[in-house]
N, C-alpha and C positions, 0 to 999 in steps of 0.2 A: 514588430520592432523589438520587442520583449526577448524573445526566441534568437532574434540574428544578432543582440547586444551578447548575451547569453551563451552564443556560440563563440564571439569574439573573446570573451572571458575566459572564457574553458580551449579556446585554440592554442596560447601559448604556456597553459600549465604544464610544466614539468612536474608535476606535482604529481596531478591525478595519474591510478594504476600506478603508483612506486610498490616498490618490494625494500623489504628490507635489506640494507646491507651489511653482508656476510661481516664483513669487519667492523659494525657497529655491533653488532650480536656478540661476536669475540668479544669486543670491549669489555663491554657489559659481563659477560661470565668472567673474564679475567679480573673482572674489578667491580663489582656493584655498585649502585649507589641510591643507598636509601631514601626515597624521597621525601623526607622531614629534613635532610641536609637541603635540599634545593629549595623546600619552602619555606628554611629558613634566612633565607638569602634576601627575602624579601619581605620577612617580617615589617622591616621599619618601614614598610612602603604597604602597609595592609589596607588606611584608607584609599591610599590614590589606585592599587587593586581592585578595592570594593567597588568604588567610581568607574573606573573602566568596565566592570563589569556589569555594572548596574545600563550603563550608558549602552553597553553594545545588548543589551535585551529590550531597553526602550528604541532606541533604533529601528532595530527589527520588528520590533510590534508595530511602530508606526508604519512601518514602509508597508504592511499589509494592508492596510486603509484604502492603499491602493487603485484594487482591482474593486475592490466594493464602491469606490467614487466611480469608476468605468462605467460599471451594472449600472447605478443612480445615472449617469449622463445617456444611455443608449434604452436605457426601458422604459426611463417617467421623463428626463428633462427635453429630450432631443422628439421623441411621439408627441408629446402635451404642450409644444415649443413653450416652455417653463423657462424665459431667463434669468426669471428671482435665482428656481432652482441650481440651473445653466452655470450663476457665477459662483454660486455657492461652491460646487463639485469641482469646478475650475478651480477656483480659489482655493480650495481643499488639497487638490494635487501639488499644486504651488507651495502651499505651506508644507505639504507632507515631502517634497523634496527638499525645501530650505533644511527643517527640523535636521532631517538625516543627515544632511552636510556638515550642520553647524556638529550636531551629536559626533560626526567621524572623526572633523577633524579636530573637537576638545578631547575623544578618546583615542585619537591618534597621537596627541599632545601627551599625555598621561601616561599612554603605554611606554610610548619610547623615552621619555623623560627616566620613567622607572627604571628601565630596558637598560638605559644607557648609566644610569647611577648604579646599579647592580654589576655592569660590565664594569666599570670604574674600580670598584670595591675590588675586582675580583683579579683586575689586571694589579693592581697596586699589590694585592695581599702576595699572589704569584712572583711578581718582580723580585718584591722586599724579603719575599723566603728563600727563592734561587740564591741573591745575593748571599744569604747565611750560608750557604751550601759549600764544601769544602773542595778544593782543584779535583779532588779525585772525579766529583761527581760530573764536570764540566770535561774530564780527560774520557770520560766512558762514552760521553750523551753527544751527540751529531750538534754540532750550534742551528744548521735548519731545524731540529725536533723543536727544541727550544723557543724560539722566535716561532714555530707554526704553533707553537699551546699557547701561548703569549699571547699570540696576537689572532690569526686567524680562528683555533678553537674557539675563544671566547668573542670574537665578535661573532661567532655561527650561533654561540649559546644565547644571542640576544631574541634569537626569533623563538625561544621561549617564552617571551613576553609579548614579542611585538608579530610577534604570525603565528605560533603553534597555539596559541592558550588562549589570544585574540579570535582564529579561526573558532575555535573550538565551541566555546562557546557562542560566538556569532551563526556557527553552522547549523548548531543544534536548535537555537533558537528559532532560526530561519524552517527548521524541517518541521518541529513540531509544529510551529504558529500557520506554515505551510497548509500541512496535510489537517489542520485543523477547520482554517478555511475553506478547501476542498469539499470537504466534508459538512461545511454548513452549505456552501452553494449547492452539492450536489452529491449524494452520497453514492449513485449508482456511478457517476463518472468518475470521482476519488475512486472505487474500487478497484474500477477496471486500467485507471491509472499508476495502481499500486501493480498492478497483475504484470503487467508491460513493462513496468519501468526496471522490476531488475534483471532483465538479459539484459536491456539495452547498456543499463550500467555492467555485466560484468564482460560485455562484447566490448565494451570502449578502455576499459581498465588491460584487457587480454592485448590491443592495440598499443594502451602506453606504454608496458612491460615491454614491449617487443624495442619501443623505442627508446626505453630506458638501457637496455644491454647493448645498444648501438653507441649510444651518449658516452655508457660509462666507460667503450675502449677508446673512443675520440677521447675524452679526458684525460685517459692514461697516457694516450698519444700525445695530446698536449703539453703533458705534464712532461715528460721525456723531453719534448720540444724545449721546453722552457729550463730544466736543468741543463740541453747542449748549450744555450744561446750564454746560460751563467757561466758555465765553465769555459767555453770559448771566446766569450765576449767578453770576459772581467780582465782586469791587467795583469793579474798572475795567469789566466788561462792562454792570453796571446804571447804573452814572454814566454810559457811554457811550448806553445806551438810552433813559434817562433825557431826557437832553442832545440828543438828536435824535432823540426822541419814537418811535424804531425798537421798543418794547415791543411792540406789535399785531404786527408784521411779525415777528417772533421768536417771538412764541407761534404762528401761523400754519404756519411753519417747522419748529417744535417739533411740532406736532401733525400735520403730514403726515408727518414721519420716525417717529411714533409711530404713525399708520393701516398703513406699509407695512411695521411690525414686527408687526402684527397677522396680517396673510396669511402671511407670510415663518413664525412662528411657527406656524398652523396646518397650514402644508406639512411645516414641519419634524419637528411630531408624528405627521401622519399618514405621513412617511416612517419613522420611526421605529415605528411602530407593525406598516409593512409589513415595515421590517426585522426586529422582534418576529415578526410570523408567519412570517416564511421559515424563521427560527433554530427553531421551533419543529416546524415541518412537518423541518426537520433532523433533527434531536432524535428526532421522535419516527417518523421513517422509517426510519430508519440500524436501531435497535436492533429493528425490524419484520420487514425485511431479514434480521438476523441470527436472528431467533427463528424462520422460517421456513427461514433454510436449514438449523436446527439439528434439524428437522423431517424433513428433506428425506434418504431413508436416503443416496444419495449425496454431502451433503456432512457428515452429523451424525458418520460416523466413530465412532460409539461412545460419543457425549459425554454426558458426566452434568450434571443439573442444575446440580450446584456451580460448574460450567468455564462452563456457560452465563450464570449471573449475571457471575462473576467477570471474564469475556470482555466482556459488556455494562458492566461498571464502567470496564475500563481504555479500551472502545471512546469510552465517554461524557469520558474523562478528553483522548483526543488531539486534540478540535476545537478546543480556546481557545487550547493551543498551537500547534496547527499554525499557525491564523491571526495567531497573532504573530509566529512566524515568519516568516510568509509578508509583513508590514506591517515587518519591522526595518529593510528599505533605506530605506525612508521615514522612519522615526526617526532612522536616523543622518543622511538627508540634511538634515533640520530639526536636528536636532543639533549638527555641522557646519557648516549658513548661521549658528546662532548663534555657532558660534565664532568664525566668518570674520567675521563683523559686530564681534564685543568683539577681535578681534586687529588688524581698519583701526586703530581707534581707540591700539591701541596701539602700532603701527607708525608712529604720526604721527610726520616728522620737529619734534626741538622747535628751533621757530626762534630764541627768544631763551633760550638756556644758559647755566649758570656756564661758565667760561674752563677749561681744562686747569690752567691754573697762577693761581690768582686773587693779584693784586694785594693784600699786606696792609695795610690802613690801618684804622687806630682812627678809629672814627666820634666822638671825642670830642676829636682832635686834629685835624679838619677845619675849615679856615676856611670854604670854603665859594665858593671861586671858581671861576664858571661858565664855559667856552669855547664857541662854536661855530666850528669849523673846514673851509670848506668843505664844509657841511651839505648835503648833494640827497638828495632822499628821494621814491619814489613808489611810491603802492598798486597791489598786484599786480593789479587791475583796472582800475589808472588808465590814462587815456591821454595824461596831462602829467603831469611832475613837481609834485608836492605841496611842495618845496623845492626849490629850485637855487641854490645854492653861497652860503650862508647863513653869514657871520661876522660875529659877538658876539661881545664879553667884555662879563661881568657881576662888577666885584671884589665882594669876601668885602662880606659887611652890608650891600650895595646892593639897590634894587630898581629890574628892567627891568618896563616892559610894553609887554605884544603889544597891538597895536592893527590893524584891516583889515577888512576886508568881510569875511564867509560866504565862505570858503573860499580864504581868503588863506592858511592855512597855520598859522595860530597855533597850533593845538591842537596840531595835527601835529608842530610844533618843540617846543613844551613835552614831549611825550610822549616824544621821545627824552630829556630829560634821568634821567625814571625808568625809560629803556629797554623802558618800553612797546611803541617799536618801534625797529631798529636803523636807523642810516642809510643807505641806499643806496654814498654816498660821503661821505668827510669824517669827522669824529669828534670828540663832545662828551667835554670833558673836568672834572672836576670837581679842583681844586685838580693839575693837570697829570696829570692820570690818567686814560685813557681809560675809561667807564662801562664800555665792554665787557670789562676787563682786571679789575673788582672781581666780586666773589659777589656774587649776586641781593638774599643776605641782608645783606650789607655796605652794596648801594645802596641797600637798602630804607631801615636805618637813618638811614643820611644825608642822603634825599631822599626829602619828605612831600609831597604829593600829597591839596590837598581840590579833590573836582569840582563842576561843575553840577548832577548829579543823585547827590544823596544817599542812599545803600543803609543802608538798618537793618536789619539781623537781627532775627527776630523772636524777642525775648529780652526780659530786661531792660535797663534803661538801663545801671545798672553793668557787666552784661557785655559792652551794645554797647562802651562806652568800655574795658573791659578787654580786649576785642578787640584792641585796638593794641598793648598791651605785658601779657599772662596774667600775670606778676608786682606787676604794680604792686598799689600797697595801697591802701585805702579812702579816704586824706585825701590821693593823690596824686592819684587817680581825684578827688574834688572841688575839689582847687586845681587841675586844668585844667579846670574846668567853670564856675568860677569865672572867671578868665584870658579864656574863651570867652566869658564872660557870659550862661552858661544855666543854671547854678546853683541862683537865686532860683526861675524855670522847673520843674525838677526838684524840688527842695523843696515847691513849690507841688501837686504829682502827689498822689492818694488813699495810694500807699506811696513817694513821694519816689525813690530810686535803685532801687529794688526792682520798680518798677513796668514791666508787660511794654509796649513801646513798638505791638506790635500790628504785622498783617503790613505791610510796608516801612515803617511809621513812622508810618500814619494817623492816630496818635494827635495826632502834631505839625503845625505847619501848615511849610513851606518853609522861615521865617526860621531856626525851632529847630532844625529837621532841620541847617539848614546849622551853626550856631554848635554840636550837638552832633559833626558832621564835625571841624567843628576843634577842638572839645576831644580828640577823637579822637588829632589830628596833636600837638596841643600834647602827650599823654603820651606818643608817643615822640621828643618832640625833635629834629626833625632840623633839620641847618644850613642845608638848601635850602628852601625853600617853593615850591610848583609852585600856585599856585590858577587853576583854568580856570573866567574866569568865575561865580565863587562867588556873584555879587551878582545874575546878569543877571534873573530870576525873581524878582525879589522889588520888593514896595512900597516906595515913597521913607520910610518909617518904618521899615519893616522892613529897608531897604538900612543905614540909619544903625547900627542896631546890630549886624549883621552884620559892616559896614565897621570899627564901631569893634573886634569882635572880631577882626577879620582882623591893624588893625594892632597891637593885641597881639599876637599872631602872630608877623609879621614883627618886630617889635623884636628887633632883634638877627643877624639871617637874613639869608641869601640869598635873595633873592623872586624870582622870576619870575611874573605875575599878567596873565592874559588877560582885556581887560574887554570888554565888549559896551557901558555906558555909561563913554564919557570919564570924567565928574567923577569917578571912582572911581580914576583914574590922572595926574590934574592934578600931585600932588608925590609923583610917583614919580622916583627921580635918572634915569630915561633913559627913552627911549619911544622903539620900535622900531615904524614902519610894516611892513607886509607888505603887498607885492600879488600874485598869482598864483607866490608862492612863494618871492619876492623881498624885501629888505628894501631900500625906496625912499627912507626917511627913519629918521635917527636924530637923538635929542637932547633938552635939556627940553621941558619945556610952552611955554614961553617963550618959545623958540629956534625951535619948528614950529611956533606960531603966527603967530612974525614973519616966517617964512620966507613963508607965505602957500602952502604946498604940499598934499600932499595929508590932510595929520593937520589943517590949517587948514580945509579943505572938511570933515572927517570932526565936527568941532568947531563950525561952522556947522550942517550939516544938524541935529546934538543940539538945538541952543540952539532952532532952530525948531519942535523935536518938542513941547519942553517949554514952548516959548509959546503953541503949539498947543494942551496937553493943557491948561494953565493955563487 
């Protein structure tokens, strides 16, 4: 039973015979990771370690007890019919399986306990640093990379605790405590035990290899499978297939990646299945071997039955460990690549910080007057500056806008006033304060920010809009929605504020998405207003009420507003051209129109579009 438990164990490990892989090795030299970082991860868990460790070597000692109660029930209790003996060896078995249970699962408790506070720790620290991280870093890095180190790396890194370190020393304990008892029962049998056992082990290891490069193209295949079914099956991927009648060519696609999971899978079983017979031709050679040379007067020595089973127990007990053993450089090296993958991440330098020493200013005594001071600015991929040497003043309650072509700059200079991103050279200042000199959470305050494309959480409306300020109360939350003019909107919903708005908003069409943005802004108040193109996506009926929520908005505010359509910035107190980085023209609507420059051409080509579209 020993032996055919023993095979059941060892038949579904994907484990035993692994190889390293290639791209955990990459990891590793692209990025090392010293291992006083990892051990110090679980310093503050050193006793409930010490305990786990302690527990998984008493464990194994006990469970040796074993086969020596065996020998005691089959040499002296069951010959001498002994039932003193008889209950004692019984009862010994009993107890020595109770112990190991009760032992596994208080160091099962312990490990994962650990396992899972150390993952805690590690997700939290990850999150809360991405968060720091500036758009550029989020515009480079794929959002799957992200959410896969997030979340999948570190739950993989928990079997650092709870199966690689666990294993490890459980294996080890188990091999020497093994081959130690072997070697009291029977030193000539241990030998020739040892002699045998490692082809058997590197025939069975040569087997799982075989089935591991089968596994790892099915997963690829899977993996394939599982990005067409994301991209086809989400509701931008069916609008898009929809939309360019791409359906046929996707199922097509879908259906070949599903024919070559088909092969890929029956390789896989039938390797598996060879790997079942070799384990078993193991299995059941080894203790062949050993019954013959117990036969054999030169190697039997004198052995009694009892030592023969009890020898075949503990012989049947050292294969599964050995081979974990023999598989842990490969655990910890995938163990390891995960670490080294979730520590990049947190090694990122954050390029836009709070200050050393933040500037204190009450956001509620801000007027709200804007600077640009020799503003130059360019992305770490660009190959010209995004700005060069860019001065504004925008006084308190006025509104500037940006005005220019696709890639004149506007966004770019708006985005440093929320310090989205820093300047190059030069420095925006807010009521003479350099932005970079206040707490993140100070500017945030002060400077409100609605965009072009509008993010909902997939929530409720109240909590989208509580979103902005988690205190606010129920009739603050509706006098800015109100303010916004989305209200009536929301009221009009099957549960009015309650109602979940669905994933990014599809519930709403563009105009509401936007006027729910700004009720957003409108409940935390702030004295600047940054709107990028708020209106440009949207219908001439649907721009009017947008518009008119905007300038509720702005009444009262510092505005800064990037339009893509002119008329949206006709009576704005100043209008700022941009060309390639540069601010060309300044002044009203009035004054660049009569100038006859380039916000006059830009004003022109409008008036044509829409006598056009008319």
């Amino acid at each position: 039973m020993v032996v055919v438990d023993d095979l059941k164990r060892g038949s579904g490990g994907g484990r035993s015979g692994r190889t390293v892989d290639p791209a955990d090795r990459a990891q590793l030299e692209r990025s090392p990771v010293p291992l006083r970082r990892v051990t110090a991860l679980f310093a503050p868990y050193r006793w409930q370690v010490g305990t786990v460790v302690v527990l998984i070597v008493a464990s194994s000692v006990v469970a040796l007890a074993t086969p020596f109660l065996v020998r005691l029930v089959i040499d002296e209790a069951l010959p001498g019919q002994d039932l003193r003996l008889l209950a004692w060896a019984v009862a010994g078995m009993v107890a020595v399986a109770g112990i190991t249970a009760v032992l596994g699962v208080v160091q099962t408790w312990l490990s994962t306990t650990v396992g899972q506070r150390v993952m805690h720790g590690l997700r939290t620290a990850v999150f809360t640093h991405l968060q720091r991280q500036s758009l550029g870093f989020f515009t480079r890095t794929r959002g799957g990379e992200v959410q896969s180190r997030l979340t999948h790396d570190i739950a993989g890194m928990q079997s650092v605790v709870t199966s690689t370190a666990t294993s490890l020393a459980s294996n080890a304990t188990t091999v020497v405590g093994t081959v130690v008892a072997m070697v009291a029962l029977s030193w000539r049998l241990a030998l020739l035990s040892l002699v045998v056992l490692p082809p058997a082990v590197l025939l069975t290891r040569k087997v799982a290899r075989m089935r591991r490069a089968v596994t790892a193209q099915r997963q690829r295949h899977l993996a394939d499978m599982h990005a067409q079914v994301e991209e086809g099956l989400s509701v931008s991927g069916v609008l898009l297939g929809k939309t360019l009648g791409a359906g046929p060519a996707q199922s097509h696609r879908f259906a070949a990646t599903s024919e070559d999971l088909v092969g890929l899978e029956v390789r896989s079983q039938l390797a598996g299945r060879w790997r079942m017979a070799t384990m078993s031709i193991v299995f059941a050679g080894i203790p062949a071997v050993i019954y013959l040379a117990a036969g054999l007067p030169a190697t039997s020595g004198g052995m009694t039955i009892g030592t023969l089973v009890a020898f075949t127990a503990l012989q049947g007990t050292l294969f599964r460990p050995l081979m974990g053993l023999l598989d842990v450089g490969v655990a910890v090296t995938s163990s390891m690549a995960l670490f080294s993958r979730v520590f990049e991440y947190l090694d990122l330098p954050v390029e836009i910080d709070d200050p050393v020493s933040p500037v204190p200013l009450d956001p509620s005594a801000v007027r709200g007057e804007v600077r640009f001071e020799r503003v130059s600015f360019t992305y770490p991929d660009g190959h010209r500056p995004a700005l060069d040497g860019v001065d504004l003043v925008v006084p308190a309650g006025t509104t500037l806008a940006l005005v220019g072509e696709t890639g004149s700059g506007k966004s770019t200079l708006a985005s440093l006033v929320a310090r989205l991103a820093d300047p190059g050279a030069g420095r925006v200042t807010v009521d003479g304060v350099d932005v970079r000199d206040l707490s993140l959470a100070t500017l945030a305050s002060v400077v409100g920010v609605v965009a072009q494309e509008t993010y909902l959480l997939h929530t409720t409306v109240r909590e989208n809009l509580r979103h902005a300020r988690p205190g606010a109360t129920d009739a603050e939350i509706e006098d800015a929605a109100r303010r916004a003019q989305v209200h009536e909107v929301i009221a009009a919903l099957p549960d009015g504020y309650d109602t979940v708005v669905g994933a990014r908003g599809y519930r709403f069409s563009g105009g509401e998405k936007q006027r729910l943005a700004i009720a957003r802004t409108l409940l935390r108040d702030p004295r600047v207003l940054v709107l990028d193109e708020a209106t440009s996506a949207l219908d001439t009926a649907t721009e009017r009420a947008v518009q008119a929520a905007l300038d509720e908005a702005s009444r009262g505010r510092t505005t800064i507003t990037i339009a893509h359509r002119l008329s949206t910035v006709r009576h704005a107190d100043r209008i700022a051209v941009l060309s390639a980085g540069r601010v060309v023209e300044s002044g009203t609507h009035e004054e660049l129109v009569a100038a006859g420059g380039r916000y006059a051409v830009l004003v022109a080509a409008g008036e044509r579009e829409v006598a056009l579209a008319a």
